[in-house]
N, C-alpha and C positions, 0 to 999 in steps of 0.2 A: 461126624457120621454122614456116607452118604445116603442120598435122596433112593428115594424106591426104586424110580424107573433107571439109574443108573447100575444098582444091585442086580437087577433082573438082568440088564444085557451082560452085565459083567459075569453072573454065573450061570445063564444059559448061552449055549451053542446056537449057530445060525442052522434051521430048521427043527429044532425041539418044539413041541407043542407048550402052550400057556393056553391058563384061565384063568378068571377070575377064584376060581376054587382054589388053583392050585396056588395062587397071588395070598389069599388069605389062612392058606394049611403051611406055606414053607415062613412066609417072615409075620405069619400073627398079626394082620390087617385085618380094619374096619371092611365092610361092606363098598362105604364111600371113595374111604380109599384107594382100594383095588380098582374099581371100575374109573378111575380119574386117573389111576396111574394106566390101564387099559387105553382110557382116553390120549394122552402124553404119547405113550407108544404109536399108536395107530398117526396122530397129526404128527409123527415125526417117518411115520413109514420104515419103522422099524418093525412091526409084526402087520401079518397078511391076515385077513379072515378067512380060513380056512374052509367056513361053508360047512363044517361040520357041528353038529350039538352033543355034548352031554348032559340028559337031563336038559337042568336049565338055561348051563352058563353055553358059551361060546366061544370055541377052542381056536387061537390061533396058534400061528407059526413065527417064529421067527425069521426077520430077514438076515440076508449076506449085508454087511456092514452097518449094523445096527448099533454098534458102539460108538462109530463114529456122527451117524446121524443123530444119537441122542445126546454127545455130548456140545455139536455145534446148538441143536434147539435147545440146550441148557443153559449154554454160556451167553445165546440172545436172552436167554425168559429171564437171566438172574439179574440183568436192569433194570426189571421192575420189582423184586423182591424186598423188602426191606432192610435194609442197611443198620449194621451194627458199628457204635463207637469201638476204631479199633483199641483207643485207650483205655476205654473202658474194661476189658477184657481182662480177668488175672487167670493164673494159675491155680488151680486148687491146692496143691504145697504153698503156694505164697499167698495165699488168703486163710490157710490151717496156720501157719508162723506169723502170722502179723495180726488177723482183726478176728481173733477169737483166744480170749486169754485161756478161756475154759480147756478147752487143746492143749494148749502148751503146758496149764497145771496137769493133765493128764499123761504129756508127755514124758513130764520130769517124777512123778510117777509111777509110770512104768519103765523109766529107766532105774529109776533108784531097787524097783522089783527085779530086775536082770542083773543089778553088777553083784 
């Protein structure tokens, strides 16, 4: 799944308006989140402070090439993010077939219920 601030530039246009309102009505974000992913945008000068208010929140713009700005500050920030065993990693089909018998009896089950 991607991160928030790369969803935003991906599906707004260079000069669309953003908020934080509008951050937390279209993808269902906390309060914190929005104005961090706000934050993320702005230190990468990917949205302008437009200098306008609704209400409370504070509407920016996007910029011209903000795709590309947020994903070079992405690819520096993720050296400091925490690192997953790629081995560790399964498939959820290969972890349903191998380390839960309960599945498989349910499997053989609902096959027996179809033929």
């Amino acid at each position: 799944m991607k991160p928030l601030h790369i969803r935003i530039v991906e599906d707004f246009k260079a000069g669309h308006e953003l908020s934080t309102k509008l951050i937390k009505d279209s993808y269902a974000s906390s309060d914190n989140h929005a104005s961090s992913t706000i934050k993320f945008l702005s230190q990468c000068r990917a949205i302008k402070n437009s200098g306008r208010k609704d209400g409370k929140t504070t509407i920016y713009i996007i910029q011209r090439g903000a795709y590309e700005r947020v994903m070079k500050k992405d690819k520096a920030a993720s050296k400091f993010r925490k690192k997953t065993n790629k081995y560790l990693r399964c498939d959820v089909k290969e972890l349903t077939k191998t380390h839960n018998p309960l599945v498989l009896k349910f499997d053989a089950l609902l096959a027996g219920v179809r033929a």
